[in-house]
N, C-alpha and C positions, 0 to 999 in steps of 0.2 A: 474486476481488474485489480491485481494486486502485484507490489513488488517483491523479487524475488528474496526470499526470506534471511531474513535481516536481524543482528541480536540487538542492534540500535535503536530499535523501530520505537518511534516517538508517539504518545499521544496530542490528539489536538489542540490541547488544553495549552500545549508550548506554546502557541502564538498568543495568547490570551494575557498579556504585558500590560504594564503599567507603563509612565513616561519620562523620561530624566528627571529627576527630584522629587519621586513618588509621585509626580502630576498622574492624576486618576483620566482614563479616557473611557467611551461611552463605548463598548462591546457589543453590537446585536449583529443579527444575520437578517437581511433583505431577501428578497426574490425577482429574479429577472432571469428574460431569454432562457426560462426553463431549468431553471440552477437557482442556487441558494449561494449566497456570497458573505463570508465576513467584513465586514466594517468597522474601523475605527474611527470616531466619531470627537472633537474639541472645537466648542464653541459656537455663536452665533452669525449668522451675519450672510452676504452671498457665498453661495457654495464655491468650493474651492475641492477639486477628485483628483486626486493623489495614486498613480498610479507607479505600483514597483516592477523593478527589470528581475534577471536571471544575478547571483541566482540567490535571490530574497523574499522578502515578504514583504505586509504592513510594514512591520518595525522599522521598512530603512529610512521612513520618511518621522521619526519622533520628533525629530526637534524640529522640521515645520509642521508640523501640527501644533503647535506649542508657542511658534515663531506667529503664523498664521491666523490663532486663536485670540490671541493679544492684540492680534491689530484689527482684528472685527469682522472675522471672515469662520465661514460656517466649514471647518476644515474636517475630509475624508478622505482616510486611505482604506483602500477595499483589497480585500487577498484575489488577486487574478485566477481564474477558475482552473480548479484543480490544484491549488497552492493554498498554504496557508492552513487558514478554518473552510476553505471556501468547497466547495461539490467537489470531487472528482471521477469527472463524469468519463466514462470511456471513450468519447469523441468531441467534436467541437472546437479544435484545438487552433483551426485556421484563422488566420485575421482578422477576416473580415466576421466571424461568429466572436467571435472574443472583442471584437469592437462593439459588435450589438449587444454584450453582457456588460459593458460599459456605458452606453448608453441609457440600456435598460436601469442602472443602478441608481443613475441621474431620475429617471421618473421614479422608480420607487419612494428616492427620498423626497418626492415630493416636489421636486426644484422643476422650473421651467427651463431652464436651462444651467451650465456650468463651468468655470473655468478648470479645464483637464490639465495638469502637470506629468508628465512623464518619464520614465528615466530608463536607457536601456531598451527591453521590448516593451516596458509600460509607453514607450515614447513611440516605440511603432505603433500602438495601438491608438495612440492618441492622435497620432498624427491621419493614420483611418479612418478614425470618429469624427475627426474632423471634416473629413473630406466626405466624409458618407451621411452624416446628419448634420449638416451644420447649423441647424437650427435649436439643435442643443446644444452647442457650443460655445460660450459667449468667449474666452480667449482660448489660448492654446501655446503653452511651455512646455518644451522638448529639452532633456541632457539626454547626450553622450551619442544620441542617434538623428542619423539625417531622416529625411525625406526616405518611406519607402522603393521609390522609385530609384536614389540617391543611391540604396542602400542596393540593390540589385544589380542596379551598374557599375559598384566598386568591387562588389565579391565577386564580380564575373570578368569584371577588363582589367582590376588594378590589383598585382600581382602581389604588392605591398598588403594591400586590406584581404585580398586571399589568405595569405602567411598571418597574418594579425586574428584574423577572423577561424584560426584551425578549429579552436572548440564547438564551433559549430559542424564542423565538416565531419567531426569526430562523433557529432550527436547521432550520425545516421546510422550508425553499426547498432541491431539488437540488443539490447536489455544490458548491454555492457558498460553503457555510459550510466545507467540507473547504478547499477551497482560499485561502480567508482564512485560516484556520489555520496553512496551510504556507507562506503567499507570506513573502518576503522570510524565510526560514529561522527560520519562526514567532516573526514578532514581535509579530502580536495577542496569544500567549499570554504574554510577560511584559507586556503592555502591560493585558492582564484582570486577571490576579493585581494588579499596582499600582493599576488602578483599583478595586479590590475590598477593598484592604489597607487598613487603619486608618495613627495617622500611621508606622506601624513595618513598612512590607513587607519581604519576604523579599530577601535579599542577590543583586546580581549577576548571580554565579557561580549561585546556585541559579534564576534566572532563564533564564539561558543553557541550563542542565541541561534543562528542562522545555520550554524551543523546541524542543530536538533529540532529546527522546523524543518530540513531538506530529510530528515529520519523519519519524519510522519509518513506511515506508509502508503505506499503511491505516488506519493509529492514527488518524487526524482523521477519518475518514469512521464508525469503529465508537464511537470518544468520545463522538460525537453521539446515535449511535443511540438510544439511551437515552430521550434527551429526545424524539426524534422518536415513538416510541412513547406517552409519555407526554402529549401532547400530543392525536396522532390517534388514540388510543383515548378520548377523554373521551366520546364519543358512540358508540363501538362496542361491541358485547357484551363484550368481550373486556375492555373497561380496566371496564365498568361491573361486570362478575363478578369483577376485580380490587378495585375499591372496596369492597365487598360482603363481601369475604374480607377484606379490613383492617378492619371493624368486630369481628374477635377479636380480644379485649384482648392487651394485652402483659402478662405473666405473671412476670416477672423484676424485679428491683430494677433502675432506671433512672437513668442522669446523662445531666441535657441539658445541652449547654455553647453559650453564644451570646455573639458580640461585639457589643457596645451601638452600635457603628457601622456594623455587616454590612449595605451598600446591595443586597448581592445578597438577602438573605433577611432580611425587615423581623421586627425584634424582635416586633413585634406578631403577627406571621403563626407563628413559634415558639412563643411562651406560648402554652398552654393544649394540648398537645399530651398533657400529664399525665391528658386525660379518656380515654385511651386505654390508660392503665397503671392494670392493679388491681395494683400491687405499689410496693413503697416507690419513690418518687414524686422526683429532687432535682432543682433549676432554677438553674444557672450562670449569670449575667451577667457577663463580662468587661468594665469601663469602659473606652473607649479604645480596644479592639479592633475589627478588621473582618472580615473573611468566613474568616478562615486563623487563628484564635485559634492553633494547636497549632504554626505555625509565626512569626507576630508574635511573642509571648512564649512559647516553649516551657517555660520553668522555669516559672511559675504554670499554665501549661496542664498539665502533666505533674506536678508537685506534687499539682493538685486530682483527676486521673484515679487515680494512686496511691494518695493517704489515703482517695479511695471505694472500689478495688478490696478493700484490704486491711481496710477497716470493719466489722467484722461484723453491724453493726446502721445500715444504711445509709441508714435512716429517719428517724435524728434532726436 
């Protein structure tokens, strides 16, 4: 499987970063659900899986791993398959397999279980794992994405998150969205993250970073994937026995975190996502923030993920 031919085209070596202030982090590759995934790896302590959205990598979670690492927590962010360092396998691309390569990453490293963070579709997937193992789950933090169930009945009833939600509706045209991706040595992709950013988007340099991991070749055609699945299964058995399987509640204490400006994902279409969690229940609004809360302000965004992890009574 390969993308069509590209002068950009990035080796894999580009996601293989160091951390704000030359903080050094641990680089290996895992094995799980039949793939090989990259990990970045800071510190010890209960694990803490770090999952990134469209259209990033590891990298977008630096400064909590760094934030997370400090405070006593075994902190990883793994490249979602197909992205990144991680496989890119010609299928697999559907939720609920990409939840199980999530899962799977959780035992490789060893852990009996783990608190999943997620952001974007890292957050749909967490929010699956959730509901599909939840015995390796001990909490579970969502930005920017509701409840998949949530997320189904607003790009289908609510005409607003339709219009909000086009780049996905746009992913289902042929090899065309691949190569918007990569033309001009992926400048659609800083040019989404700023349109999607509150008034405080990500620096530059971390701009630059995320064109030429989206150049690695194939990374844009399997980044997609995802969405495309998600879209042409709405009417197939296949996404409707997926639906069907997300009405098991989420069983873990949950933090949802949303920026009050997120045009990619409408605050509205987020709230109420809590009917889906029989377990202590908490609803983050960041004022001011847009689609990237963890990386707009990462000190409030990492403050409020920290005092929930460490809470013992996460309910109140």
């Amino acid at each position: 499987m390969t993308d069509p031919a590209t002068p950009s085209a990035q080796p894999a070596s580009a996601v293989l970063l160091d951390l704000p202030g030359g903080r050094k982090v641990s680089h290996r590759d895992v094995a799980a659900n039949g793939a090989r995934f990259h990990i970045a790896e800071l510190g010890d302590g209960p694990l803490v899986l770090l999952l990134h959205g469209f259209p990033q990598f590891w990298w977008t979670w630096r400064h909590q791993l760094v934030a997370l690492a400090d405070a006593g927590f075994r902190a990883v962010a793994m490249d979602l398959r197909g992205v990144g360092g991680s496989d890119r396998t010609p299928r697999g691309y559907d939720p609920a397999n990409l939840a199980l390569d999530v899962t799977g990453v959780i035992r490789s490293l060893g852990e009996p279980d783990a608190a999943l963070v997620g952001h974007d579709l890292g957050g749909y997937l967490a929010w699956t794992a959730a509901a599909m193992r939840p015995k390796l789950v001990r909490r579970l933090a969502v930005a920017s994405m509701p409840h998949p169930r949530r997320w189904r009945s607003a790009m289908l009833r609510d005409v607003k998150q339709t219009r909000a939600g086009s780049h996905i509706w746009g992913f289902q045209r042929p090899w065309i969205p691949e190569r918007q991706l990569t033309a001009d040595d992926g400048a659609l992709v800083a040019e989404l993250i700023q349109d999607w950013s509150g008034p405080r988007p990500p620096e530059d340099e971390a701009l630059e970073t995320y064109r030429r991991a989206m150049c690695i070749p194939s990374a844009a055609h399997c980044a997609v994937e995802p969405y495309r699945w998600m879209v042409r299964s709405l009417a197939r058995p296949d996404g409707i026995q997926f639906n069907r399987r997300m009405k098991r509640p989420v069983r873990v204490p949950t933090l949802h975190l949303h920026g009050s400006l997120d045009p990619v994902m409408r605050t509205r279409s987020a709230a109420g996502s809590g009917e889906y969690v029989e377990a202590p229940y908490r609803w983050r609004l960041f004022d001011g923030l847009g689609h990237f809360p963890h990386e707009e302000d990462p000190v409030a965004f990492s403050s409020e993920l920290i005092n929930w992890l460490k809470d013992p009574e996460p309910d109140r």
